[in-house]
C-alpha positions as CSV (number, residue, x, y, z in Angstrom):
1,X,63.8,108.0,111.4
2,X,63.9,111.6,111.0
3,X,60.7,114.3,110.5
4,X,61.9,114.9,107.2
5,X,62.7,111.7,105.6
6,X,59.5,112.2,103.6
7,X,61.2,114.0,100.8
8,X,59.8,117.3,98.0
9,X,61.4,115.4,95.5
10,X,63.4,118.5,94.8
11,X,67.4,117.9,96.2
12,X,68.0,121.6,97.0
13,X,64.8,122.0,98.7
14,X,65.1,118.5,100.4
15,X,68.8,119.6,101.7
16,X,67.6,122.6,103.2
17,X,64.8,121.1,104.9
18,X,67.3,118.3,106.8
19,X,69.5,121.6,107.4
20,X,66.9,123.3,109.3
21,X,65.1,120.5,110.4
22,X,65.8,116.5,110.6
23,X,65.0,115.9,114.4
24,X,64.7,112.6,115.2
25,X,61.1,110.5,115.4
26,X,62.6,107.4,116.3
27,X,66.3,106.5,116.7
28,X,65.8,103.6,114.8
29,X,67.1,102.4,111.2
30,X,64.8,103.2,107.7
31,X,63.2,100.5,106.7
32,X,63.8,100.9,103.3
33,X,66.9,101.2,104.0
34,X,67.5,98.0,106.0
35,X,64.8,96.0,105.7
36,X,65.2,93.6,108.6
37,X,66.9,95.8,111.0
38,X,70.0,96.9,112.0
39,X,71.1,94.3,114.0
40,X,70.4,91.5,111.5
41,X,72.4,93.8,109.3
42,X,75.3,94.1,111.8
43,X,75.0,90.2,112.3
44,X,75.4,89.5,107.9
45,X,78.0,91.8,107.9
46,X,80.4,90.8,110.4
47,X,81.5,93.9,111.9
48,X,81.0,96.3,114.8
49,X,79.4,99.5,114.0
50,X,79.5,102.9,114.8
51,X,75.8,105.2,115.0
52,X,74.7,108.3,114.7
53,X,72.3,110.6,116.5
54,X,71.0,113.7,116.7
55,X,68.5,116.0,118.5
56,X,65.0,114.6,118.7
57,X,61.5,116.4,117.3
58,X,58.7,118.2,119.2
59,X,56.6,115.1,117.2
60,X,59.2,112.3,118.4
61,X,57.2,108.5,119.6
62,X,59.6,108.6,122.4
63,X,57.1,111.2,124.2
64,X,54.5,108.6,124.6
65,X,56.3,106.7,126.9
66,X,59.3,109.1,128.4
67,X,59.3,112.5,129.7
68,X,60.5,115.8,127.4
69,X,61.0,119.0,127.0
70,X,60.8,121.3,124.0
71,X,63.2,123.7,122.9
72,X,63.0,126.3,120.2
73,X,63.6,127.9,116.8
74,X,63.3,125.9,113.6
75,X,64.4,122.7,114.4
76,X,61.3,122.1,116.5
77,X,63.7,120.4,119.4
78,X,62.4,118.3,122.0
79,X,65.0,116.7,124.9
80,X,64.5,113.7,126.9
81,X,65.1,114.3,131.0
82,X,64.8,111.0,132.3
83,X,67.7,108.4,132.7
84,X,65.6,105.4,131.8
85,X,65.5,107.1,128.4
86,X,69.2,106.4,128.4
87,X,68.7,103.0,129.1
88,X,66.4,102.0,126.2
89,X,68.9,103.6,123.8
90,X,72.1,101.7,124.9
91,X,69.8,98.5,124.8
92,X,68.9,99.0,121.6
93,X,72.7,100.1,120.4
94,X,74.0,97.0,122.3
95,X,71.6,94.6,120.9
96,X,72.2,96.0,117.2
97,X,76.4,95.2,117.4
98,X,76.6,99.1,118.2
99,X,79.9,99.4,119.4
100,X,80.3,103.4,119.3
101,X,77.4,105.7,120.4
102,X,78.1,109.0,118.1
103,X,76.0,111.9,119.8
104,X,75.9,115.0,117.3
105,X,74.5,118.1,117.5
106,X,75.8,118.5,121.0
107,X,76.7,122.5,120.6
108,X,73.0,123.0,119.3
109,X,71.2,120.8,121.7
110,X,72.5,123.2,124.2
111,X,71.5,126.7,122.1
112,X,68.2,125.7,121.4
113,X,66.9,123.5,124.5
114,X,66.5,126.3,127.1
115,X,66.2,123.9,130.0
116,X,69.7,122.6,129.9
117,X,71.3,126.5,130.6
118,X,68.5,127.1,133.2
119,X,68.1,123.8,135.3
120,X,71.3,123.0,137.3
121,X,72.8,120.0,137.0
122,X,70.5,119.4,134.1
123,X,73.5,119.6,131.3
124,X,75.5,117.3,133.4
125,X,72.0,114.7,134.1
126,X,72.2,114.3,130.3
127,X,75.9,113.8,129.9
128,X,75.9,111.3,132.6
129,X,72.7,109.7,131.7
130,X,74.3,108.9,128.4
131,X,78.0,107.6,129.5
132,X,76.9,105.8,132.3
133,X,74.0,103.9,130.3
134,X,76.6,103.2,126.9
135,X,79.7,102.2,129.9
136,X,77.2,99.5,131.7
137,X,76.7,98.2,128.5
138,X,80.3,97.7,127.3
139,X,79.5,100.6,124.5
140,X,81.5,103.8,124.0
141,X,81.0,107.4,122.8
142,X,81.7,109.6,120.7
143,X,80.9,113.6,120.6
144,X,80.0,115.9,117.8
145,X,79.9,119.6,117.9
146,X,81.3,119.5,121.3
147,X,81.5,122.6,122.7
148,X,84.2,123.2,125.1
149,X,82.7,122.8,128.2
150,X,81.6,119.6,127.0
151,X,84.9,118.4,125.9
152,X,85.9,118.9,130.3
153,X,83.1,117.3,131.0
154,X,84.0,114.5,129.1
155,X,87.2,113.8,131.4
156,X,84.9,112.3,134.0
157,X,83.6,109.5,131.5
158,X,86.2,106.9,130.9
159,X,84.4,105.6,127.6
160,X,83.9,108.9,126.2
161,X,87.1,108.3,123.8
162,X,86.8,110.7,121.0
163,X,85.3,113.7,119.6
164,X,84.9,115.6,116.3
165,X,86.8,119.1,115.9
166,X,86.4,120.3,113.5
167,X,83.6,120.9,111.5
168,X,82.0,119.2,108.7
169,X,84.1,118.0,105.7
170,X,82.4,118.9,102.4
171,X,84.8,117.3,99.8
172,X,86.8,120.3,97.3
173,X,86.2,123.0,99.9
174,X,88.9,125.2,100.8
175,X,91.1,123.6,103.8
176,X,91.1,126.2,106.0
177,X,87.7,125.8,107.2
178,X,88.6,122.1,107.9
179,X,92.2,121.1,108.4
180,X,93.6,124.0,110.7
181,X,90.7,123.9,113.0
182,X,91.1,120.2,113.1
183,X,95.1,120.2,114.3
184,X,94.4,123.5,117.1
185,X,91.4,121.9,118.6
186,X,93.5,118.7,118.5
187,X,95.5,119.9,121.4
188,X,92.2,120.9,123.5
189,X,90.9,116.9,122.7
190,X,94.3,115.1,123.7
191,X,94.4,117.5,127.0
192,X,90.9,116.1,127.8
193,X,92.0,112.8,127.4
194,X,90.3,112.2,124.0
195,X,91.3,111.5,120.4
196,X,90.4,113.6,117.8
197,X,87.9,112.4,114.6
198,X,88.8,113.9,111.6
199,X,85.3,113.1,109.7
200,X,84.7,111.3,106.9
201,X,86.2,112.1,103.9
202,X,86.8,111.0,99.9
203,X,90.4,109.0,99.4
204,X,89.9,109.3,95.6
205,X,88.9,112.0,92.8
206,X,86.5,111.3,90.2
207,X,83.0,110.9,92.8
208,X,81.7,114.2,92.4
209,X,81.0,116.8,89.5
210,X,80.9,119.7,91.6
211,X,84.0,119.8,94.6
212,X,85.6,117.2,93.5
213,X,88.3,115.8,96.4
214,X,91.7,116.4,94.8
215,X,93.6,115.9,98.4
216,X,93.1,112.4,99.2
217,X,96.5,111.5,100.3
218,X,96.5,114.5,102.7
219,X,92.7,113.8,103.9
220,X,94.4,110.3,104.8
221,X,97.5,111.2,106.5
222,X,95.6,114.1,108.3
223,X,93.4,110.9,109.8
224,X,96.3,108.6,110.5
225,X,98.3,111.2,111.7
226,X,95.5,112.1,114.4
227,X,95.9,108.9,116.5
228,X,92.2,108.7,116.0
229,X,89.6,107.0,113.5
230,X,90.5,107.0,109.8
231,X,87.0,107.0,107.9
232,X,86.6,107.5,104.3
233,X,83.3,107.6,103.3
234,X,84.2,107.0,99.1
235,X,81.3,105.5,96.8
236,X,81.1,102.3,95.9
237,X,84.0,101.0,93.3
238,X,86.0,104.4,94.3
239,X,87.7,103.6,97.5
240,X,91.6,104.3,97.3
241,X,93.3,100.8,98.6
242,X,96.7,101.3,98.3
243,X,96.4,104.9,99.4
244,X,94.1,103.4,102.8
245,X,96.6,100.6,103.1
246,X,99.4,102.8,104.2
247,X,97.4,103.4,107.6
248,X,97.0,99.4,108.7
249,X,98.1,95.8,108.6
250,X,96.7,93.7,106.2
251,X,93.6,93.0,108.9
252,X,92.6,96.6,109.3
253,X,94.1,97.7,112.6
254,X,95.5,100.9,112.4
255,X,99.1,101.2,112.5
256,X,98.8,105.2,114.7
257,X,101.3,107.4,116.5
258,X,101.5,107.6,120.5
259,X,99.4,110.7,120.1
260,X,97.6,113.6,118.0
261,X,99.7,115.5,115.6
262,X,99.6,119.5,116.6
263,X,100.7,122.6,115.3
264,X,104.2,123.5,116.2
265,X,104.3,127.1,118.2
266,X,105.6,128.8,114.9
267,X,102.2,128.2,113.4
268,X,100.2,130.6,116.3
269,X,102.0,133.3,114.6
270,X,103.3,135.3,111.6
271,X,104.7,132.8,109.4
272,X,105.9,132.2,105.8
273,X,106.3,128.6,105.6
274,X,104.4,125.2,105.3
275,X,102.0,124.8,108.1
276,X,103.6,122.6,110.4
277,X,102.4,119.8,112.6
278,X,104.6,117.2,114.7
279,X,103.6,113.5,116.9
280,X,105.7,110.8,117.9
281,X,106.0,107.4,118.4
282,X,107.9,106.3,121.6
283,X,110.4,103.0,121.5
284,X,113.6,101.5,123.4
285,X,115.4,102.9,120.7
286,X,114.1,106.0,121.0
287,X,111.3,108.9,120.1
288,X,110.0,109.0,116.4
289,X,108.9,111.9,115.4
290,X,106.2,112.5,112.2
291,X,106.3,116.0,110.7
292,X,103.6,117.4,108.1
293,X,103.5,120.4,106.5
294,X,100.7,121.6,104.1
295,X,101.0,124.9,101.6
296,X,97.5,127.0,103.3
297,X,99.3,129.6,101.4
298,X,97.8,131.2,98.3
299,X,101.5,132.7,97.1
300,X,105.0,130.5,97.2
301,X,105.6,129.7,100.1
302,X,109.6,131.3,101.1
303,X,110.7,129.9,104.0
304,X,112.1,126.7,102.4
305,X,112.9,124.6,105.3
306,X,112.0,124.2,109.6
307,X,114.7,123.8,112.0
308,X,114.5,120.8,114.5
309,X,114.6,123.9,117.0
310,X,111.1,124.8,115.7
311,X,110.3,121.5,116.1
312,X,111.3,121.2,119.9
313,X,114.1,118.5,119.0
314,X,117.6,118.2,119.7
315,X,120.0,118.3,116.6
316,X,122.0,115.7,116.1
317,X,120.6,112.9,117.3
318,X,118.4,112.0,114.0
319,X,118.3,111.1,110.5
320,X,115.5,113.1,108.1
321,X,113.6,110.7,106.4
322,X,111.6,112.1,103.2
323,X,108.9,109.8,103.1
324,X,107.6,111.0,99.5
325,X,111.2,110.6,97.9
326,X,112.3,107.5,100.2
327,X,115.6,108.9,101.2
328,X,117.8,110.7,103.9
329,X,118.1,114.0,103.5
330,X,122.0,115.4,103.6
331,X,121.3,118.6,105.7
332,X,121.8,118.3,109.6
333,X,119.3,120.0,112.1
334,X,116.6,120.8,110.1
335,X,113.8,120.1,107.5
336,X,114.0,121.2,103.9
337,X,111.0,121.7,102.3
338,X,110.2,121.1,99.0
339,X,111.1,123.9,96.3
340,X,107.5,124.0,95.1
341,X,104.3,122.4,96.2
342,X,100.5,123.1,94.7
343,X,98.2,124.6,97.2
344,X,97.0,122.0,99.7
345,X,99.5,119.9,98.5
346,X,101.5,118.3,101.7
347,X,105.1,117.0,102.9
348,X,106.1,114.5,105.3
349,X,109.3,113.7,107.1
350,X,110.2,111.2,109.8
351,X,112.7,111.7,112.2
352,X,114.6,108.3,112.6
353,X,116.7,107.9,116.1
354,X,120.5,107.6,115.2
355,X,122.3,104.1,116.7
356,X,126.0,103.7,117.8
357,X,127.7,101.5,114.6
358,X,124.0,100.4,113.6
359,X,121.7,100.8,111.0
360,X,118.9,103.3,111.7
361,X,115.3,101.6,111.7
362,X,113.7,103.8,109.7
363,X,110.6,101.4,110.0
364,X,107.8,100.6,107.1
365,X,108.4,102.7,104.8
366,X,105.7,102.5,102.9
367,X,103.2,103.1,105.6
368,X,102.6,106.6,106.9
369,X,103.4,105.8,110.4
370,X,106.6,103.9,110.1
371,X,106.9,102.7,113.6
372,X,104.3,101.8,115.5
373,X,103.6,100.2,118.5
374,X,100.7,98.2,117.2
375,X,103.0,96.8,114.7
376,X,106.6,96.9,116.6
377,X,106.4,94.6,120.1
378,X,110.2,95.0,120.9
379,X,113.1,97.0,119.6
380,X,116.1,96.5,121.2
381,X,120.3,96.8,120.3
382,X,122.7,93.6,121.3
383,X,126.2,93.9,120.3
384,X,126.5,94.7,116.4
385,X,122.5,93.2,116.1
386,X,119.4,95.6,115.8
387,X,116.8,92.6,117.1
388,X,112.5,92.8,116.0
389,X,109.8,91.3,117.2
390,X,106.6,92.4,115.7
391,X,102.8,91.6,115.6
392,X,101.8,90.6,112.0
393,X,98.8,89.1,110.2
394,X,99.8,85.7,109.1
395,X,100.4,85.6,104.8
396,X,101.0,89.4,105.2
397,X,104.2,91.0,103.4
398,X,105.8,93.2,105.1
399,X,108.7,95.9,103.7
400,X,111.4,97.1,106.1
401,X,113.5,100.7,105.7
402,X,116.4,101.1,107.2
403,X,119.2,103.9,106.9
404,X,123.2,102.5,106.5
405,X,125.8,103.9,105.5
406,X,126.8,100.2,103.9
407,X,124.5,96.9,102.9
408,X,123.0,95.0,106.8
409,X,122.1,91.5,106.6
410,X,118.6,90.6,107.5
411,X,117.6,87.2,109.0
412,X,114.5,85.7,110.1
413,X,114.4,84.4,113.5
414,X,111.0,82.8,113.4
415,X,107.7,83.6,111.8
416,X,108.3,84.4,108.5
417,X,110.5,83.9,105.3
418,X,112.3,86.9,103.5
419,X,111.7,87.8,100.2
420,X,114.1,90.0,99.1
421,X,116.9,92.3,100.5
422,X,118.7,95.0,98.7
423,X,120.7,98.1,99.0
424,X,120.7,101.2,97.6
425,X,124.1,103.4,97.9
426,X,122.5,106.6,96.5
427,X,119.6,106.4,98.6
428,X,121.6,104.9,101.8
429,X,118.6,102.9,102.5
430,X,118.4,99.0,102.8
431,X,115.2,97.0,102.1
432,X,113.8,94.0,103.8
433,X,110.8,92.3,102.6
434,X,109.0,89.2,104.1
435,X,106.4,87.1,104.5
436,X,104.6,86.7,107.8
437,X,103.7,83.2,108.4
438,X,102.6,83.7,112.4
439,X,101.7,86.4,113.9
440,X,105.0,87.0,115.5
441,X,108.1,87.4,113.4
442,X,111.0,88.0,115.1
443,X,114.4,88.9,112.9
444,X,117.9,90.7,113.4
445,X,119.7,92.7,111.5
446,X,123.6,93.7,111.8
């Protein structure tokens, strides 16, 4: 319940009143909104939820029964300083099916509440306060507008898991603002111990009649890519399943790489190429790596191709898989780019581990990250076999890649019934699908 949920009526003036204003009365949910509370909407819907909050109001309830102090400028900030106030919060999160705490407005909570730059130990009382109260509860938290110091403070708190950084997506606006922030301040989240958050976005065009999203694919594999939350926030009838599908089993659960994808060293200087960003996945058979580029420029882009030196990878050792076109590419050492992409427009590669006189597991080929641990259990070589064993949702099909140089043979060990198998010589790839009937399938191929 915010101080300016009481609406003009007018949508401009409305938006630059929750701009300037907004703090919090009550960190509780609209009752028009949801009717019997947010926990008995939690319970109906079945799921754990994530919640938002943000600063609270010089006219906040909470004053009648905790102690504050007010801040200034516009927003008419007030800031709680005792730790029980922590503890009424997580109670309530906890006994609504919160399962995330988001806490926004962290950067501005620290411009415009004087008392947290002038008492010591009072920025770190309120950081503290928070953690501790969410970890006791089994509850864990996210940070928004994060400023950096925040982000090292953050390494003491062991369920402070993730963080926003970038700032916030507003659907058609240029990707600058959004996307390269996101990947730089990436590398500042994952040395911190945290995984980055993306925002919301739109997966599909068509919701808007002013900035339009006409980069849902990319939005997508930006989030996958991240290691973090993937959150489209489409309306109703306009979610893009297929397109969300290629980021998670059948149930859901995200199918990520080990770790963040981050800009390669060539793109913290003068380049002419796609901007590109690398992560990996780490098996017995050995390292995957993911490669995105995006066209940030506003001319053709030259520089047609990236060298696995760029990349910080030894030649040789891997196959290029173009993801888009679903085939190996011929030239050794090195990415070729597309000839010609729009702006924004992206291009993604994996790098599949060559095996002595075996096929090369190129993985599922149809989802963005082709190998990943929450999908593959064990990957191990035994003679002339390449032997699976992965974690599946039971009636789920499931569609195998892998790169030959002549047709494998697939067979299920247990857990499922194949589908179909085929070869294709141009392509050099071989197909697998099946049908998980447990949620282990274990097969071989040779």
């Amino acid at each position: 319940m915010k101080s300016t949920d009481k609406g003009t009526g007018f949508g401009a003036l409305d938006w630059v009143k929750n701009l300037l204003g907004g703090g919090a009365i009550r960190w509780s949910a609209k009752e028009d909104v949801f009717p019997d509370g947010l926990g008995a909407f939690q319970r109906k819907l079945g799921l754990p939820l994530i919640a938002h909050n943000r600063w609270y109001d010089k006219k906040t309830d909470y004053k009648k029964e905790y102690e504050f102090v007010d801040g200034v400028g516009s927003r008419k900030p007030s800031f709680p300083i005792e730790e029980r106030f922590w503890e009424m919060i997580m109670d309530d999160a906890k006994n609504w099916g919160i399962q995330v705490y988001e806490q926004d407005w962290l950067d501005t909570q620290w411009d415009i509440i004087p008392y947290l730059r002038q008492s010591i130990g009072a920025g770190e009382n309120w950081l503290s306060w928070m953690s501790q109260s969410a970890k006791s509860r089994g509850l864990s938290i996210q940070y928004c507008m994060a400023n950096p110091g925040m982000f090292m403070q953050a390494v003491k708190y062991s369920n402070v898991t993730q963080v926003r950084v970038s700032g916030d997506y507003l659907a058609g606006a240029p990707k600058e603002f959004h996307w390269l922030p996101f990947f730089k301040v990436s590398m500042l989240a994952w040395a911190c111990g945290l995984y980055p958050w993306k925002d919301t976005y739109l997966s599909s065009s068509g919701q808007r009649a002013v900035r339009d999203e006409s980069r849902g694919e990319e939005e997508t594999l930006i989030s996958i890519l991240s290691a973090g939350l993937v959150g489209p926030g489409d309306r109703i009838g306009y979610i893009n399943k297929e397109l969300l599908l290629r980021t998670c089993r059948k149930d859901g659960l995200l199918l990520k790489p080990d770790k963040p994808a981050m800009p390669i060293d060539k793109m913290f200087g003068k380049h002419n190429t796609l901007y590109t960003v690398i992560t990996e996945t780490r098996t017995e058979l050995g390292t995957y790596y993911y490669v995105a580029g995006f066209n940030m420029l506003k001319t053709p882009y030259l520089k047609k191709e990236i060298g696995f030196d760029d990349l910080g990878i030894e030649p040789g050792e891997y196959l290029v898989y173009d993801w888009k076109e679903k085939k190996i590419q011929g030239e050794n050492g090195k990415i070729v780019y597309p000839e010609k992409l729009k702006t924004y427009e992206g291009a993604y590669y994996v790098l599949v581990p060559k095996l002595d006189n075996l096929p090369a597991l190129v993985g599922e080929k149809e989802k963005f990250i082709t190998v990943s641990k929450a999908r593959f259990k064990q990957l191990k070589t035994s003679g002339s076999k390449l032997m699976l064993e992965l974690a599946c949702v039971k009636a789920e099909l499931i569609e195998l890649g892998l790169a030959s140089e002549q047709k494998p043979l697939g067979k299920i060990i247990s857990g499922g019934e194949i589908i179909e198998q085929s070869y294709d010589p141009e392509t050099r790839i071989f197909r697998l699908k099946f049908r998980a009937d447990a949620q282990e399938v274990k097969l071989e191929i040779e």
